[in-house]
Steps between C-alpha positions, in 0.01 A plus 500: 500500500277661249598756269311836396435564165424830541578686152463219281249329274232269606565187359337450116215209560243323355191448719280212416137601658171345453221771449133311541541188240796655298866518566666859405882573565556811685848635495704723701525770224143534519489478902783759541513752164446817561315462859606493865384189682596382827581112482478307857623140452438227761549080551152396426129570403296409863752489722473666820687852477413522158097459542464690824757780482689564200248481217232599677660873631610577161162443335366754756754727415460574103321786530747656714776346265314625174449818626876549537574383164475136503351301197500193602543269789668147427523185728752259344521149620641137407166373408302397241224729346237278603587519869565850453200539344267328777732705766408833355144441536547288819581869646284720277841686419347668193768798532797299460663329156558142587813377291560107521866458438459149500901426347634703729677697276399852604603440834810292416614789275397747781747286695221411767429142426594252801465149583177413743576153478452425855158616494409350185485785331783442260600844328342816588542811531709709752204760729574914339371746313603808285402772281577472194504787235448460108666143557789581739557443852486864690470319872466153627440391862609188571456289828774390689683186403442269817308174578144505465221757296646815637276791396555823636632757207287383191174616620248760341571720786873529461455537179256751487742697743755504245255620235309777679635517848272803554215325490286423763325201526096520544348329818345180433138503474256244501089475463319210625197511262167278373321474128262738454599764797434831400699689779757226454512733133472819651839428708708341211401844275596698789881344530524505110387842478803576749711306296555227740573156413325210724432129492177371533391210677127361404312333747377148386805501267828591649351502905218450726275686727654300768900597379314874498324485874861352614712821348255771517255362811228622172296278263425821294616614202740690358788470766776694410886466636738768425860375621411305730241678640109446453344786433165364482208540240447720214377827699793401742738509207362843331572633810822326546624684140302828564 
């Protein structure tokens, strides 16, 4: 059974992290003074959960997160910096603070460190998350302590419930696009001149006109999707917003 530190001080650490060709220590005073940061822990840089679900939802959250008073966005893990490192920009997770806590001792002293051992894993890190406010513990969500990589309470969402549960999420959007296309322009100005956030996915880089004729039944460009829904092309989409 794991126990809540809710109330109490994150543990004081040193972390070693390698910054291009120089090592610089980061520590926890300077991670946690003065700022509130949500910290999401987990067993291990590429793993399955971690890659396609729990890192990935909370780097496309920070806006929402920063705009409710958020600085900063932390993924701890029992891993070396170098790993970490080649993990954040395996994912292009450029909103998220990747801390290698390669001793263990943040997570030991956050009483979360367990034994992997029979997946070769050795030590690592228990799966939760918390907010933490100028270095103490205001809420933690921890996952359940049963067999496996349970992972059901320390995800962006449930966090992001807790923090602003007025919010309402944004649908998903998503533009299939090419180099070069100037209506492919027109519709991204049009979303970001309603405020709304979308991914992009470039033709030649991301897809192909094949993956586009096989979701849309189009080889033209843009193609927009709007929760699930294709809306169509950039006059379809103008009209679409009004």
């Amino acid at each position: 059974m794991f126990t809540s530190k809710e109330g109490q001080s994150v543990p004081q650490v040193t972390f070693p992290t390698r910054k291009g060709d120089a090592w610089v220590n980061v520590t926890t005073e300077e991670l946690f003074k003065d700022k509130t940061v949500i910290v999401f822990s987990l067993p291990g840089a590429f793993t399955p959960t971690c890659s396609s679900s729990h890192l990935p939802r909370y780097n496309e959250l920070h806006s929402v997160f920063k705009e409710n008073g958020v600085d900063d966005i932390l993924c701890v893990s029992v891993n070396d910096t170098f790993v970490m490192n080649a993990w954040k920009a395996d994912q292009e997770a450029e909103n998220i603070t990747f801390i290698p806590d390669g001793n263990g001792e943040f997570t030991d002293g956050m009483g979360m460190l367990v034994e992997k051992n029979d997946i070769g894993f050795g030590k690592r890190s228990w799966r939760y998350s918390m907010l933490v406010k100028n270095g103490v513990v205001e809420k933690m969500f921890i996952e359940e302590d049963v067999a496996g990589d349970p992972f059901n309470v320390s995800d962006a969402d449930t966090m992001l419930n807790y923090l602003a549960p007025e919010h309402k999420e944004q649908e998903s959007i998503t533009v299939f696009t090419k180099p070069g296309c100037p209506f492919c322009v027109k519709a991204k100005q049009n979303l970001i001149d309603k405020g709304l956030n979308y991914e992009e996915v470039v033709l030649g880089k991301d897809a192909t006109t094949v993956s586009l004729r096989a979701i849309t039944g189009r080889t033209t460009v843009p193609q927009v999707f709007i929760g699930g829904k294709h809306i169509g092309g950039s006059e379809e989409l103008e009209t679409f917003l009004g």
